[in-house]
Biopython code that builds the backbone (N, CA, C, O; Angstrom):
import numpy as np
from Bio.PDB.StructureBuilder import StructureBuilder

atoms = [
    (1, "UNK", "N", (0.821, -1.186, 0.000)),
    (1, "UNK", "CA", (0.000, 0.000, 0.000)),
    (1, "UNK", "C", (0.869, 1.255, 0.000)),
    (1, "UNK", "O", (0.625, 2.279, -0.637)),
    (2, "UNK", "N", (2.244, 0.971, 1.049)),
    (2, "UNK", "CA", (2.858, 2.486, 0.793)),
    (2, "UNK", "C", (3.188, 2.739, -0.578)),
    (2, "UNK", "O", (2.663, 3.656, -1.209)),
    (3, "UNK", "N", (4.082, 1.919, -1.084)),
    (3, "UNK", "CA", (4.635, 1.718, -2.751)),
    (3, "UNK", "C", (3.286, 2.870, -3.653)),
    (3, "UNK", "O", (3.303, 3.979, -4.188)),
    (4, "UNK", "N", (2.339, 1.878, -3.413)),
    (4, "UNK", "CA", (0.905, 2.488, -4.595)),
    (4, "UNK", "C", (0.830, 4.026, -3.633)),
    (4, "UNK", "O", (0.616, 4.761, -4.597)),
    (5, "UNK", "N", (0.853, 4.803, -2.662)),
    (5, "UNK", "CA", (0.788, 5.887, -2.589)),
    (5, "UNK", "C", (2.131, 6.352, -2.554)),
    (5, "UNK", "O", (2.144, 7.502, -2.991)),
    (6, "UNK", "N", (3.225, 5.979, -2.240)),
    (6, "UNK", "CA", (4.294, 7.256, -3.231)),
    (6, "UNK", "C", (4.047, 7.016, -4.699)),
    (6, "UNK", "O", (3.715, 8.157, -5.019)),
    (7, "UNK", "N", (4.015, 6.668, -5.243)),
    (7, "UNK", "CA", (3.858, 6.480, -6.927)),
    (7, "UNK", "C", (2.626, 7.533, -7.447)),
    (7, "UNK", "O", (2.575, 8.321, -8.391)),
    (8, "UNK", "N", (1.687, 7.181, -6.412)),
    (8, "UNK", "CA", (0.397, 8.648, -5.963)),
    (8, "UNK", "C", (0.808, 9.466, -6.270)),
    (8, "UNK", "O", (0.896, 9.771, -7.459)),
    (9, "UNK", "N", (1.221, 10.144, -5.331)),
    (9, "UNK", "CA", (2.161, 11.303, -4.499)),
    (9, "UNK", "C", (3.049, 12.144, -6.024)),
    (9, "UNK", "O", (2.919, 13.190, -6.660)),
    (10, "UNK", "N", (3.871, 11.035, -6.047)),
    (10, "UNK", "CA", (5.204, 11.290, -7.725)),
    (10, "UNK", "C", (3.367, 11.906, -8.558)),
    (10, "UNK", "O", (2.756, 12.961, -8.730)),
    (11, "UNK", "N", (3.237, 10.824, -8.757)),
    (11, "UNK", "CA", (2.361, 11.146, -10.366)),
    (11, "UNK", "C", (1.703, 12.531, -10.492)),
    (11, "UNK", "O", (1.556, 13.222, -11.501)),
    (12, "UNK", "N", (1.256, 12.820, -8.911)),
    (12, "UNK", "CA", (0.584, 14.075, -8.893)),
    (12, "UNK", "C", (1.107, 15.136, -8.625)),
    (12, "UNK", "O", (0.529, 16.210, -8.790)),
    (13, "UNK", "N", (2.693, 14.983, -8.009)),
    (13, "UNK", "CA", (3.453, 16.113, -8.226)),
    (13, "UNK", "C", (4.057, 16.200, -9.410)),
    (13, "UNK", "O", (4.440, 17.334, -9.701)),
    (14, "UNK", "N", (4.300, 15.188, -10.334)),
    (14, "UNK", "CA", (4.766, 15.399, -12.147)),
    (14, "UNK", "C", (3.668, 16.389, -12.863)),
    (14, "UNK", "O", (3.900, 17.417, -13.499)),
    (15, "UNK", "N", (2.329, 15.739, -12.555)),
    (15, "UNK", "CA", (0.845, 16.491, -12.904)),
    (15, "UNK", "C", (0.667, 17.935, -12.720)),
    (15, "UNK", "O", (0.388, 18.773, -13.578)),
    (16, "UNK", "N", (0.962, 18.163, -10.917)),
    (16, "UNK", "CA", (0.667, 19.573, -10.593)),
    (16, "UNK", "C", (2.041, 20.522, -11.526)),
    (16, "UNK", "O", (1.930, 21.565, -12.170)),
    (17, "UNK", "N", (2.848, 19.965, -11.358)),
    (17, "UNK", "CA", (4.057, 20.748, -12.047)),
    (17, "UNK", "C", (3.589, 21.099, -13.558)),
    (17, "UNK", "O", (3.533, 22.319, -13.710)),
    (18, "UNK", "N", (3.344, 20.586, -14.367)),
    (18, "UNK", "CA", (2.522, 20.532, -15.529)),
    (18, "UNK", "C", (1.714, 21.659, -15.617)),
    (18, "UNK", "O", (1.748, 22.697, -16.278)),
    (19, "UNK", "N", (0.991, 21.188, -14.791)),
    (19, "UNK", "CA", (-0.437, 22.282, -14.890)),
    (19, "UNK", "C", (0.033, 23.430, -14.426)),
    (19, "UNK", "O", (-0.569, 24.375, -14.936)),
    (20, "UNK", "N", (0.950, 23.786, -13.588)),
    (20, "UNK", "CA", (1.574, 25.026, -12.773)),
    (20, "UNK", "C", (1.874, 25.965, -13.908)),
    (20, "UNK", "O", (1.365, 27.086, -13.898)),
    (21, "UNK", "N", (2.877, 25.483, -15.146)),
    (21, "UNK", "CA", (2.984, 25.785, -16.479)),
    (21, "UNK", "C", (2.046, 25.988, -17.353)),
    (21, "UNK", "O", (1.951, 27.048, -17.971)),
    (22, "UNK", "N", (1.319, 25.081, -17.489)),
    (22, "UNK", "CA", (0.443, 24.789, -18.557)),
    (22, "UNK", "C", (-0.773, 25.838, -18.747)),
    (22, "UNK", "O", (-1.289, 26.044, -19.845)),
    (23, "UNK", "N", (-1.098, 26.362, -17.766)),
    (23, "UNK", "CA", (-2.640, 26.956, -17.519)),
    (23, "UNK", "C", (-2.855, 27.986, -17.066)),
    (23, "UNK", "O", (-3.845, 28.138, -16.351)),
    (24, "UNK", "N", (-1.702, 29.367, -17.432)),
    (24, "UNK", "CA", (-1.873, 30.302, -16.744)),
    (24, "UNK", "C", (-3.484, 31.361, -17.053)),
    (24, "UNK", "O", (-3.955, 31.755, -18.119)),
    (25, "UNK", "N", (-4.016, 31.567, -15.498)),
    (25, "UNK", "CA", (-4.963, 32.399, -15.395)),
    (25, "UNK", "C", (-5.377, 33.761, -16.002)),
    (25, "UNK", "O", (-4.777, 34.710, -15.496)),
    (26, "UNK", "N", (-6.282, 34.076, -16.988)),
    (26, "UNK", "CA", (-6.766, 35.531, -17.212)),
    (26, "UNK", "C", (-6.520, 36.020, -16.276)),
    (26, "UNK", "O", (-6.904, 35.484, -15.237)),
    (27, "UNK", "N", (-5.672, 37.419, -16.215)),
    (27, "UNK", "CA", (-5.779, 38.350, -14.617)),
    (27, "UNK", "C", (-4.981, 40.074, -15.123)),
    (27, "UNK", "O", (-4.137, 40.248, -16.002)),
    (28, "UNK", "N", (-5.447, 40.844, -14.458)),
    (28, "UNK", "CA", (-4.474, 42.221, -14.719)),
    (28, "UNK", "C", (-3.153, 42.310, -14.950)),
    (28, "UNK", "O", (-2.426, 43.213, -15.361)),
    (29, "UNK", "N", (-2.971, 41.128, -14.583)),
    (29, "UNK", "CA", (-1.105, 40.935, -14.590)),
    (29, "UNK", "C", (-1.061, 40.210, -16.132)),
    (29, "UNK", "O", (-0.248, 40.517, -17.004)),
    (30, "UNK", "N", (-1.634, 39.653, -16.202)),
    (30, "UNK", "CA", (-2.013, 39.270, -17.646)),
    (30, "UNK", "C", (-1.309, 40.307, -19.028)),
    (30, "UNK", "O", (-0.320, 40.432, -19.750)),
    (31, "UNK", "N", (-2.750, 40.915, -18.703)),
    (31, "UNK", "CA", (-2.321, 42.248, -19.387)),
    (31, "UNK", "C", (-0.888, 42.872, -19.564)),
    (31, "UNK", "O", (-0.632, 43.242, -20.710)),
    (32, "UNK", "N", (-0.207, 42.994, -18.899)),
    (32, "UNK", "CA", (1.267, 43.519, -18.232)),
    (32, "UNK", "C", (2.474, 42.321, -19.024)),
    (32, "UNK", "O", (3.699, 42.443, -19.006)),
    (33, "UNK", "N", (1.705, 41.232, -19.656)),
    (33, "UNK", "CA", (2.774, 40.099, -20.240)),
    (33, "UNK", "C", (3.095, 39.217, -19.318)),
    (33, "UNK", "O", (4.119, 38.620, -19.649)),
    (34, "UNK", "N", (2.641, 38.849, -18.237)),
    (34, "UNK", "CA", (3.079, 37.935, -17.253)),
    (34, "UNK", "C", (1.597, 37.193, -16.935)),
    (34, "UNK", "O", (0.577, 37.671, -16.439)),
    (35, "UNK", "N", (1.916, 35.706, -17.463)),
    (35, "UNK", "CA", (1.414, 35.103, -17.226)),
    (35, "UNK", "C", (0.808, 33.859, -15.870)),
    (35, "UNK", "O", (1.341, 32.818, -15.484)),
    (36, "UNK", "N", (-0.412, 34.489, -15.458)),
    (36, "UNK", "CA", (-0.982, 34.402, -13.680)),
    (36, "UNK", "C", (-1.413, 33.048, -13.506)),
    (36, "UNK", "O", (-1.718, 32.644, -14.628)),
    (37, "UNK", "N", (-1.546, 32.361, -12.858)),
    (37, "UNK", "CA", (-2.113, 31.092, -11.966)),
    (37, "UNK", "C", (-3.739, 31.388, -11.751)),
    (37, "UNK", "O", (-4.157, 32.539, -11.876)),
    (38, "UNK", "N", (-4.491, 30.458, -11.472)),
    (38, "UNK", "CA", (-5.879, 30.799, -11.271)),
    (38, "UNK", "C", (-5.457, 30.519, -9.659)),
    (38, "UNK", "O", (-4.364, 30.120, -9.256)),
    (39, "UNK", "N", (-6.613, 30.837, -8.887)),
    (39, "UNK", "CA", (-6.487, 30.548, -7.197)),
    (39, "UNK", "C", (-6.155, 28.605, -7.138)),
    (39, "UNK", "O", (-5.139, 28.177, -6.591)),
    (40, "UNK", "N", (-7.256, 27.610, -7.825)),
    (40, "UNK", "CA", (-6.680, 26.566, -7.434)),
    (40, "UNK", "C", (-5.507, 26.046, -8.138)),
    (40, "UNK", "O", (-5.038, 24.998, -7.693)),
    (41, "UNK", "N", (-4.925, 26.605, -9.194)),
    (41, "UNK", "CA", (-3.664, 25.632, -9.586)),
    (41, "UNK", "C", (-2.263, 26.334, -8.791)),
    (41, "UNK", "O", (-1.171, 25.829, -9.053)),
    (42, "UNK", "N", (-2.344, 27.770, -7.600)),
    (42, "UNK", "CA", (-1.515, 28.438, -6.787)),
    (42, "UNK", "C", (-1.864, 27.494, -5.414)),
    (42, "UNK", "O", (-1.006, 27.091, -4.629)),
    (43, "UNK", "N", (-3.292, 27.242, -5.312)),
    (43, "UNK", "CA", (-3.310, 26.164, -4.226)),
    (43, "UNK", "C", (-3.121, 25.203, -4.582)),
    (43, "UNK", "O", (-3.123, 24.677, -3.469)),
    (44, "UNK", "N", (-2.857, 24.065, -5.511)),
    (44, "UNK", "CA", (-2.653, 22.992, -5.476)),
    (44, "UNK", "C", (-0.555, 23.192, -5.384)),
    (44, "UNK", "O", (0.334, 22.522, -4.859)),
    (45, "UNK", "N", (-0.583, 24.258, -6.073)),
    (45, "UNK", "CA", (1.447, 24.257, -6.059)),
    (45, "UNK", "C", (1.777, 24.635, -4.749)),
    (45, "UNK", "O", (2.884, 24.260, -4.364)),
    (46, "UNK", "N", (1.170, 25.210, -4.059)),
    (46, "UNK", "CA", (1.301, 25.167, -2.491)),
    (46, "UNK", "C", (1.295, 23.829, -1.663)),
    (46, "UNK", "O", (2.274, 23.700, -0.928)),
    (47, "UNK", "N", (0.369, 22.807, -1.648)),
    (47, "UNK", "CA", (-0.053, 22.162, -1.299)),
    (47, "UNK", "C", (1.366, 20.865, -1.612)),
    (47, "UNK", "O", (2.136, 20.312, -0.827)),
    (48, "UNK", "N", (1.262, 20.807, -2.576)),
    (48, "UNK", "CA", (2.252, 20.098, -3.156)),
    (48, "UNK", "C", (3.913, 20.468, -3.053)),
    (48, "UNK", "O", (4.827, 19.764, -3.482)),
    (49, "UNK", "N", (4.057, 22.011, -2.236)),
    (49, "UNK", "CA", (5.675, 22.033, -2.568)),
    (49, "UNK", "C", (6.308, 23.162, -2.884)),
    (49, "UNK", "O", (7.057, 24.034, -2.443)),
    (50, "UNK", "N", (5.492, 22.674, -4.174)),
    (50, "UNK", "CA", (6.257, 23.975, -4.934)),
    (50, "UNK", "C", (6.277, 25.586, -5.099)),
    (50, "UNK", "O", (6.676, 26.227, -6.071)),
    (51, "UNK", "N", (5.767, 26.035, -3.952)),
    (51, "UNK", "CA", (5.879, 27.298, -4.069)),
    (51, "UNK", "C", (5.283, 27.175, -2.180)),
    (51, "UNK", "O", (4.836, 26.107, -1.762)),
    (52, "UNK", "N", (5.372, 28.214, -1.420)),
    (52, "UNK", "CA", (5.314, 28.686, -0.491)),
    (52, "UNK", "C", (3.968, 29.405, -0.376)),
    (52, "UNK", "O", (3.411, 29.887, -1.363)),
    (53, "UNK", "N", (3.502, 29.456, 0.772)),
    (53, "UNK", "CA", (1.696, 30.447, 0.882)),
    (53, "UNK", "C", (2.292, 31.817, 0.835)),
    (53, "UNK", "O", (3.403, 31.959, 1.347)),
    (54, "UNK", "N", (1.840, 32.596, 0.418)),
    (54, "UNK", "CA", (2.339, 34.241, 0.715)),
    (54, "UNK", "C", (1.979, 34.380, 2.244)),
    (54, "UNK", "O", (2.784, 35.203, 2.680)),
    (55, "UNK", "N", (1.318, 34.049, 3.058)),
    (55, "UNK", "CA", (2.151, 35.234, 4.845)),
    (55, "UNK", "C", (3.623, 34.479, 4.972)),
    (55, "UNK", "O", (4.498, 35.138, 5.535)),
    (56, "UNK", "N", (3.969, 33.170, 4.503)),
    (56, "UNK", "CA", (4.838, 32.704, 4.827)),
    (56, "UNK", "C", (6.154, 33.763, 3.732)),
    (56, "UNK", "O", (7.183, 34.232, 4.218)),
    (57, "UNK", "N", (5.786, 33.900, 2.419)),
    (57, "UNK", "CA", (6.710, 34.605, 1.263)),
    (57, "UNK", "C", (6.924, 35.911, 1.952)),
    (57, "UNK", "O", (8.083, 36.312, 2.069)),
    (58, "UNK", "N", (5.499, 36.930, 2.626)),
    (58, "UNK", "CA", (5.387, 37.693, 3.339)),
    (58, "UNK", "C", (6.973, 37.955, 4.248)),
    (58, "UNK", "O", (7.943, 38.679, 4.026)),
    (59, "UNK", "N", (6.543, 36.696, 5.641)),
    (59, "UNK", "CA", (7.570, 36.725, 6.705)),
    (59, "UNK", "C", (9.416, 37.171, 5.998)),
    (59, "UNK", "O", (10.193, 38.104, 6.203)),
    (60, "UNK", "N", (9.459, 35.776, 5.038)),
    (60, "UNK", "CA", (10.800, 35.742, 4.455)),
    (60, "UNK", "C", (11.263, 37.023, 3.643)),
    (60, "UNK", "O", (12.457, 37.307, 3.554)),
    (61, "UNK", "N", (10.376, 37.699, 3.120)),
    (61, "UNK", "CA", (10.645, 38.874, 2.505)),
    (61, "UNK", "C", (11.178, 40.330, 3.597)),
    (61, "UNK", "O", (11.971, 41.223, 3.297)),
    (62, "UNK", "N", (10.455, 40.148, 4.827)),
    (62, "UNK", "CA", (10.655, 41.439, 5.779)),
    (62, "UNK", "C", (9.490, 41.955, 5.261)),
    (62, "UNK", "O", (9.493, 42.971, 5.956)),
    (63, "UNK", "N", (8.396, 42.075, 4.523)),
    (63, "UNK", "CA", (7.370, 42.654, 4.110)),
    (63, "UNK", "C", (5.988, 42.556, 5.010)),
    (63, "UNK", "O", (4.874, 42.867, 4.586)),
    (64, "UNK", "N", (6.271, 42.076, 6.301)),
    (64, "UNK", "CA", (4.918, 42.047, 7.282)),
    (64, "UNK", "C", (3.884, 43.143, 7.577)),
    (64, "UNK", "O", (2.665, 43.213, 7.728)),
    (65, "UNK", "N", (5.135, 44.112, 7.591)),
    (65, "UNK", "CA", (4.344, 45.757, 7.523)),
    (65, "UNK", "C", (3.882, 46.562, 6.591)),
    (65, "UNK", "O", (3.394, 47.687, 6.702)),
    (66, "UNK", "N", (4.074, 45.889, 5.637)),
    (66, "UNK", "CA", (3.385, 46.624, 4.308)),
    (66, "UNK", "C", (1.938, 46.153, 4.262)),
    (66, "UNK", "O", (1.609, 45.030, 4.643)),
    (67, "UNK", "N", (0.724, 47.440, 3.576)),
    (67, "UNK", "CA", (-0.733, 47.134, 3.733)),
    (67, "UNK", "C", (-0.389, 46.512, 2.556)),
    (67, "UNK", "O", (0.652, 46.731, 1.936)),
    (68, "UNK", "N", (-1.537, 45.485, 2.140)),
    (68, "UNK", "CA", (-1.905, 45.087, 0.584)),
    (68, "UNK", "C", (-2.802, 46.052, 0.179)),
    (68, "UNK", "O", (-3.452, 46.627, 1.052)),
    (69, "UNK", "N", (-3.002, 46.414, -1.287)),
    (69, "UNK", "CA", (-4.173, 47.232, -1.872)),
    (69, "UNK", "C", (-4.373, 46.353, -3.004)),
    (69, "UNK", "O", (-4.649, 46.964, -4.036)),
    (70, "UNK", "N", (-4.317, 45.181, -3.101)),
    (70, "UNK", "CA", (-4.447, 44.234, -4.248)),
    (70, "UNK", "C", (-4.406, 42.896, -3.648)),
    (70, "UNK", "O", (-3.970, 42.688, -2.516)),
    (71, "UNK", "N", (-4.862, 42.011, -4.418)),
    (71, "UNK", "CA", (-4.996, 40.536, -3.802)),
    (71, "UNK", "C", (-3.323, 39.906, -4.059)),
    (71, "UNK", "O", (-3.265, 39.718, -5.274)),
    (72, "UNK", "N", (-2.486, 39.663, -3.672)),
    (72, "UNK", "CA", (-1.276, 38.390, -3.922)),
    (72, "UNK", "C", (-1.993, 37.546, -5.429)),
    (72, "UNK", "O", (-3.045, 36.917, -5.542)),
    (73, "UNK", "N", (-1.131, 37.800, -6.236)),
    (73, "UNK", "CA", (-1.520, 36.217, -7.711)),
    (73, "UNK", "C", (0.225, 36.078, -7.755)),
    (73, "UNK", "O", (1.134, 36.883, -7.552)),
    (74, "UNK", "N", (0.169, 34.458, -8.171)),
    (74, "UNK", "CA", (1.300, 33.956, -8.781)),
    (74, "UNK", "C", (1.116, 34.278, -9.980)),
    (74, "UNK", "O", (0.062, 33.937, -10.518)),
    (75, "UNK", "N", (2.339, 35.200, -10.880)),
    (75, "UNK", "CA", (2.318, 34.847, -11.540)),
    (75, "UNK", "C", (3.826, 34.065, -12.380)),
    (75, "UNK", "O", (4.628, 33.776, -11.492)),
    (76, "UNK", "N", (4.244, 33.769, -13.455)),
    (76, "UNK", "CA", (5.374, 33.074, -14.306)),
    (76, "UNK", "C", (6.293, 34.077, -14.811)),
    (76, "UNK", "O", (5.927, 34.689, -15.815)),
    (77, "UNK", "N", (7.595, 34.401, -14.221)),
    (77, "UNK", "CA", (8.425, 34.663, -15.007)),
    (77, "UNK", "C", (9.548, 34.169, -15.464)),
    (77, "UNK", "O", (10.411, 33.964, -14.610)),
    (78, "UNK", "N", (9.768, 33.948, -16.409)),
    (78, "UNK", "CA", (10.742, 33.163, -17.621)),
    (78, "UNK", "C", (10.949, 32.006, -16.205)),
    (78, "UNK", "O", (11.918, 31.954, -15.448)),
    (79, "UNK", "N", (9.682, 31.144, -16.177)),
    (79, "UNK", "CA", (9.905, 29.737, -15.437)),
    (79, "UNK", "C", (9.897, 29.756, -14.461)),
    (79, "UNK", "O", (9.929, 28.610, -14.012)),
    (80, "UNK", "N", (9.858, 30.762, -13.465)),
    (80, "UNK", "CA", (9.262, 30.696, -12.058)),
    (80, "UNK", "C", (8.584, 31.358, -11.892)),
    (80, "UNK", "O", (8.140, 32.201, -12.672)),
    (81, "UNK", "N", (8.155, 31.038, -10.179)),
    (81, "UNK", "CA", (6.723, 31.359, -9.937)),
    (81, "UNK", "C", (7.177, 32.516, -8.701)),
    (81, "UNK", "O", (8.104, 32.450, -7.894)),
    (82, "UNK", "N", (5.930, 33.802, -8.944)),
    (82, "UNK", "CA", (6.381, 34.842, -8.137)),
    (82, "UNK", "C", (5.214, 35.419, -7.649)),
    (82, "UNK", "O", (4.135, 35.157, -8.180)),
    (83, "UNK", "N", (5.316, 36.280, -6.567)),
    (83, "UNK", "CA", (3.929, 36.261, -6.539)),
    (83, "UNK", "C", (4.060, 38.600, -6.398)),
    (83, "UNK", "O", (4.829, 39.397, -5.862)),
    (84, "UNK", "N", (3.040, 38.671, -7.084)),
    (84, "UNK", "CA", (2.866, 39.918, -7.651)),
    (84, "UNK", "C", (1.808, 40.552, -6.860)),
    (84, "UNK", "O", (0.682, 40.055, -6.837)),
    (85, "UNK", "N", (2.091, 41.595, -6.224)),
    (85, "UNK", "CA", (1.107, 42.565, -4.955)),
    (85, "UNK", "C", (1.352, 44.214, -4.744)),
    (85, "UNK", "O", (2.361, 44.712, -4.245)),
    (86, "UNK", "N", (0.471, 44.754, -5.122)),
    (86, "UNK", "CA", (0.351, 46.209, -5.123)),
    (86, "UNK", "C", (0.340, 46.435, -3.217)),
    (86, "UNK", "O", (-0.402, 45.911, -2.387)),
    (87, "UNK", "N", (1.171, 47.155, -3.083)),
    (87, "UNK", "CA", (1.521, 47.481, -1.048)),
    (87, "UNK", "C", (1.565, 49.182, -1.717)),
    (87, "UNK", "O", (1.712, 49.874, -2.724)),
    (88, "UNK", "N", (1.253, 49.157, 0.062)),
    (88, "UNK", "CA", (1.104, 50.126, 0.756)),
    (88, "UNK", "C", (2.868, 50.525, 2.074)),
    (88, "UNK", "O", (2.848, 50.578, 3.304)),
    (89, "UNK", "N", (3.836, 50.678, 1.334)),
    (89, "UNK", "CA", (4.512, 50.437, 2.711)),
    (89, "UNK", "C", (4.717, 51.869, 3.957)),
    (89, "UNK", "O", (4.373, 53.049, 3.899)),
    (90, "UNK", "N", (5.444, 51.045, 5.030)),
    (90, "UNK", "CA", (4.929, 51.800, 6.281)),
    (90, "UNK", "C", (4.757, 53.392, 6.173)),
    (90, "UNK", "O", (3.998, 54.129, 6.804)),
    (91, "UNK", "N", (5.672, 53.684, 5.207)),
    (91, "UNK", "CA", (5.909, 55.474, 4.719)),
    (91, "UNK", "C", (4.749, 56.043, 3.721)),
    (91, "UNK", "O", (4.468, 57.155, 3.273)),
    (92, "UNK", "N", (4.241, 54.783, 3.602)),
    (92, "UNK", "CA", (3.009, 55.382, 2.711)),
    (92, "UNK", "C", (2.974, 55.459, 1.550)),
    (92, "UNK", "O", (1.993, 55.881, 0.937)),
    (93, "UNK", "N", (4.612, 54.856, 0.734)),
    (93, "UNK", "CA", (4.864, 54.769, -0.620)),
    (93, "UNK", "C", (4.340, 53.719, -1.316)),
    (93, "UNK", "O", (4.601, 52.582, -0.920)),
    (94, "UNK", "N", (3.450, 53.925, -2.556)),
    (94, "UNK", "CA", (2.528, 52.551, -3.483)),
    (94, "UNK", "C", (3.316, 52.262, -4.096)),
    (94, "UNK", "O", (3.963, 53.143, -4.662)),
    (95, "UNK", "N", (3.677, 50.754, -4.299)),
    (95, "UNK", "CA", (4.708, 50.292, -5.243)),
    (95, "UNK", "C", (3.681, 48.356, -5.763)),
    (95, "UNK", "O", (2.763, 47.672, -5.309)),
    (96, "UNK", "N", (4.411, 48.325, -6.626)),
    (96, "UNK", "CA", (4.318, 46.512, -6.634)),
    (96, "UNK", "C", (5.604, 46.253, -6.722)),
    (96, "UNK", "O", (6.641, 46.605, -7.284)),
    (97, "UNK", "N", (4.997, 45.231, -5.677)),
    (97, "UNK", "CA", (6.154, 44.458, -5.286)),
    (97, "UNK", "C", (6.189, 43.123, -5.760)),
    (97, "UNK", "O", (5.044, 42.677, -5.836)),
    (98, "UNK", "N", (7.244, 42.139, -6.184)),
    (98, "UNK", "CA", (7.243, 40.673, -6.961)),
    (98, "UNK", "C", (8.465, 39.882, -5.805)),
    (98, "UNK", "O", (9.632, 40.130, -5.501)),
    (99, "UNK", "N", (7.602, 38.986, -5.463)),
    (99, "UNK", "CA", (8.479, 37.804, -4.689)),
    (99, "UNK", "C", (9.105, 36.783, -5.088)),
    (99, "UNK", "O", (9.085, 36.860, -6.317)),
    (100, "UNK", "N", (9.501, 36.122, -4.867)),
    (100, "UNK", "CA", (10.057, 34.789, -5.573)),
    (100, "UNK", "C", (9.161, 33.958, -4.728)),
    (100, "UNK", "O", (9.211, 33.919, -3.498)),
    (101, "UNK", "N", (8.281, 33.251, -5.535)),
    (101, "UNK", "CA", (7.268, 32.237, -4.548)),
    (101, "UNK", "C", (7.737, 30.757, -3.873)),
    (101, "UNK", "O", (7.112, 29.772, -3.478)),
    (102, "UNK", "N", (9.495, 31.204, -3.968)),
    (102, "UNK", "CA", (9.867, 30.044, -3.398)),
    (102, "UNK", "C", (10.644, 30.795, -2.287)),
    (102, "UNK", "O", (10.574, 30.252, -1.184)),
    (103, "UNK", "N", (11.106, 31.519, -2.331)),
    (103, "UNK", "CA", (12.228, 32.062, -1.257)),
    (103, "UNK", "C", (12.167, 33.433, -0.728)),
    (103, "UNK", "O", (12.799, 33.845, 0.245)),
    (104, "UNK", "N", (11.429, 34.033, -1.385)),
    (104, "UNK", "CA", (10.832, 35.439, -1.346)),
    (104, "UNK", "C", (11.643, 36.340, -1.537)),
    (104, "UNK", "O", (11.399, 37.374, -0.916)),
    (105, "UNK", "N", (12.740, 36.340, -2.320)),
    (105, "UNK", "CA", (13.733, 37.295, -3.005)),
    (105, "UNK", "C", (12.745, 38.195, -3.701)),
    (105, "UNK", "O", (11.597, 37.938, -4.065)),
    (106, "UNK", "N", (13.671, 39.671, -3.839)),
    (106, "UNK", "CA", (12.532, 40.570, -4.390)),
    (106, "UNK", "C", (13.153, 40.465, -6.174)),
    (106, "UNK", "O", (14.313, 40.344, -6.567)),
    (107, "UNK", "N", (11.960, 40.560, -6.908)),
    (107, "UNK", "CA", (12.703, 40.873, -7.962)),
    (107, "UNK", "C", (11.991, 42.171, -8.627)),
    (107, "UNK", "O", (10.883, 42.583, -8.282)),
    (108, "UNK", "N", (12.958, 42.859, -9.828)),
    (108, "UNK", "CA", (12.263, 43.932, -10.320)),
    (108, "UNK", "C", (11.839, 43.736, -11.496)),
    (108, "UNK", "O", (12.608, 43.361, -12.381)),
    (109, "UNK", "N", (10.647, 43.935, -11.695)),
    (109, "UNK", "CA", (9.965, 44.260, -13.144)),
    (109, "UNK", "C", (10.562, 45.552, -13.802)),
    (109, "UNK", "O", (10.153, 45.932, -14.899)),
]
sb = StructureBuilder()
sb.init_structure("model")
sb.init_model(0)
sb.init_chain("A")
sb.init_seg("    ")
for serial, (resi, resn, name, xyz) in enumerate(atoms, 1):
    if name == "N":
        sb.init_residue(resn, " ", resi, " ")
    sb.init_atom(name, np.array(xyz, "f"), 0.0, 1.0, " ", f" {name:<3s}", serial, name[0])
structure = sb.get_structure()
C-alpha cells in the first residue's frame, strides 16, 4: 500500500508541475505580459511544494508591515513562480512588489 501511494504522491506532483505551467490564469497581470495562476492551480502548487503560501513569502521577505491594496496572484516569469502585490509600505509609498514564490527574493519588473 505504501509503494501504490508514493507512486500517488510522484504522479501528482509530475501532474501539478505541468499544470503550474500549462494553464496560466486571465488576470491584470495578464495584461502587463506575465502570465498568472488561477487561485486553485496556486493552491494545489502550495499544497504540493512547490511554491510557499504568501504570509509565509510575506515573513521571508521582511514585508509584514506593508498594507496590501491588491490581492497576492502567482504569476510566471521566464519559469518561475512569483507572486505579484500592489503594497502600501509603512511610509506610505505605493509600489508593486514581486516575490520569488519560493524564497521570497525581491525581484524587479
Amino acid at each position: 500500500m505504501y509503494g501504490v501511494m508514493t507512486k500517488f504522491r510522484t504522479l501528482l506532483s509530475i501532474l501539478m508541475a505541468g499544470a503550474l505551467m500549462a494553464f496560466p490564469a486571465i488576470s491584470p497581470a495578464s495584461a502587463q505580459g506575465l502570465e498568472c495562476l488561477s487561485n486553485r492551480q496556486v493552491q494545489a502548487a502550495i499544497e504540493s511544494g512547490q511554491i510557499l503560501s504568501w504570509p509565509k513569502i510575506k515573513r521571508l521577505a521582511g514585508i509584514s508591515d506593508y498594507e496590501e491594496v491588491s490581492g497576492a496572484q502567482v504569476c510566471m516569469i521566464e519559469g518561475v513562480a512569483y507572486y505579484v502585490v500592489n503594497v502600501i509600505s509603512p511610509d506610505g509609498e505605493a509600489t508593486k512588489i514581486v516575490l520569488n514564490a519560493i524564497d521570497g527574493t525581491q525581484e524587479v519588473l
